[in-house]
C-alpha positions in Angstrom: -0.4 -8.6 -11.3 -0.9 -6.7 -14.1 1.2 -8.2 -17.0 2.5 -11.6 -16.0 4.3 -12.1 -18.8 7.0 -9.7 -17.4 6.3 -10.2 -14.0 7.4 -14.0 -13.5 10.3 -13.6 -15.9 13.0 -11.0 -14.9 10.8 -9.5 -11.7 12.7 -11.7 -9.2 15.3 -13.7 -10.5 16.1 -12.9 -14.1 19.9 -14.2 -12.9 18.6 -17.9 -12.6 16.8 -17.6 -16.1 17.8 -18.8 -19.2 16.4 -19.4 -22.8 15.4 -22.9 -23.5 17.5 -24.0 -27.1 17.6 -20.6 -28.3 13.4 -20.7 -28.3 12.8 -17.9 -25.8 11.0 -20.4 -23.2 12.6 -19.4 -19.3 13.8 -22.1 -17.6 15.2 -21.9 -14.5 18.6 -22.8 -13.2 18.1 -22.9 -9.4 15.1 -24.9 -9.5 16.3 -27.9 -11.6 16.0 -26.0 -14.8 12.4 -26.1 -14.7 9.8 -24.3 -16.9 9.2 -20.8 -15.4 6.2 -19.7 -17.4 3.3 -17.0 -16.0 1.0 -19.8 -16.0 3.2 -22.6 -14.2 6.2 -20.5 -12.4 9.0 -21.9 -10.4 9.6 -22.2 -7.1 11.7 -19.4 -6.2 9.9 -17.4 -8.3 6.6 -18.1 -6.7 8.3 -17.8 -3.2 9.3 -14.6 -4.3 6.4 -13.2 -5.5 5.0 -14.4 -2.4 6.9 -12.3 -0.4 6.9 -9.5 -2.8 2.8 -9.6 -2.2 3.4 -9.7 2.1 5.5 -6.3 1.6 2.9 -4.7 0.1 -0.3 -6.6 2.7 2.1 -5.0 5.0 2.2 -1.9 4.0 -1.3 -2.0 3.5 -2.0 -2.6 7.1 0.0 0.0 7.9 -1.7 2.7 5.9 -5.5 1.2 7.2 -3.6 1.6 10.9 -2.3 5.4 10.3 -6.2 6.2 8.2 -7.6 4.8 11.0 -6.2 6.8 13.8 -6.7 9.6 11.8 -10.2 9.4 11.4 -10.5 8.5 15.2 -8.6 11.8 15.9 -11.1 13.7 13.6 -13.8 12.2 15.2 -12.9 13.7 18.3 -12.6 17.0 17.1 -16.3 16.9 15.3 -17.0 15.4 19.1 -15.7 18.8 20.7 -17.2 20.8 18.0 -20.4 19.4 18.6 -20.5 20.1 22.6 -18.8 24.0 21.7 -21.1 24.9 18.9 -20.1 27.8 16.8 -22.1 31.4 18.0 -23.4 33.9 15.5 -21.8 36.8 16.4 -19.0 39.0 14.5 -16.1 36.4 16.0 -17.8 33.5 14.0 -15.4 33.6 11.5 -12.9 33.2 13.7 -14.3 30.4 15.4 -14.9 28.7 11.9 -11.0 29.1 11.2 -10.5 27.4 14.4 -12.8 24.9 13.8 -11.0 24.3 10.3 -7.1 24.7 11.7 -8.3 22.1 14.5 -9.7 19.2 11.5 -6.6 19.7 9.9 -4.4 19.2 12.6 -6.2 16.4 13.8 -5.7 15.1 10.2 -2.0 16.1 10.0 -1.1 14.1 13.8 -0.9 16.9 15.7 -3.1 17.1 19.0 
């Protein structure tokens, strides 16, 4: 969290949030009108926030899952390059485009 402050109060449930006596202290409604500070939130708050964190260790996983398979599928192209090495005759360049356009699909998904 970057700026608590803002992030407990108003993130999740600014609607069950009020001002304490006019002093500018959150309480909350739903949980009993208790304090919902950045250093003591409330319940629903905190559940919240939990979940707001397991959308993002989820989406996490999911990019170190899609990374993952793409370096696997990279690997396997260095593989092939490594058992085809490249010759040294006027078609090299053509086999170094190859080599390239084969990385980058690799990288892209495609076979």
């Amino acid at each position: 969290m970057t700026d608590t402050t803002t992030q407990w109060r108003g993130l999740h449930n600014p609607e069950r949030h009020f001002s304490a006596f006019g002093t500018g202290t959150p309480l909350c409604e739903e949980c009993g009108d208790a304090l919902c500070v950045p250093s003591n939130p409330c319940y629903c708050c905190l559940e919240a926030e939990v979940e707001v964190l397991r959308a993002q260790n989820a989406a996490l996983i999911g990019m170190v899952e899609r990374d993952t398979a793409a370096i696997q599928r990279v690997r396997g192209e260095l593989d092939w390059i490594n058992d085809h090495p490249l010759g040294v005759d006027a078609d090299e360049d053509n086999a170094v485009y190859s080599t390239v356009s084969r990385i980058l699909r690799a990288l892209d998904g495609g076979a």
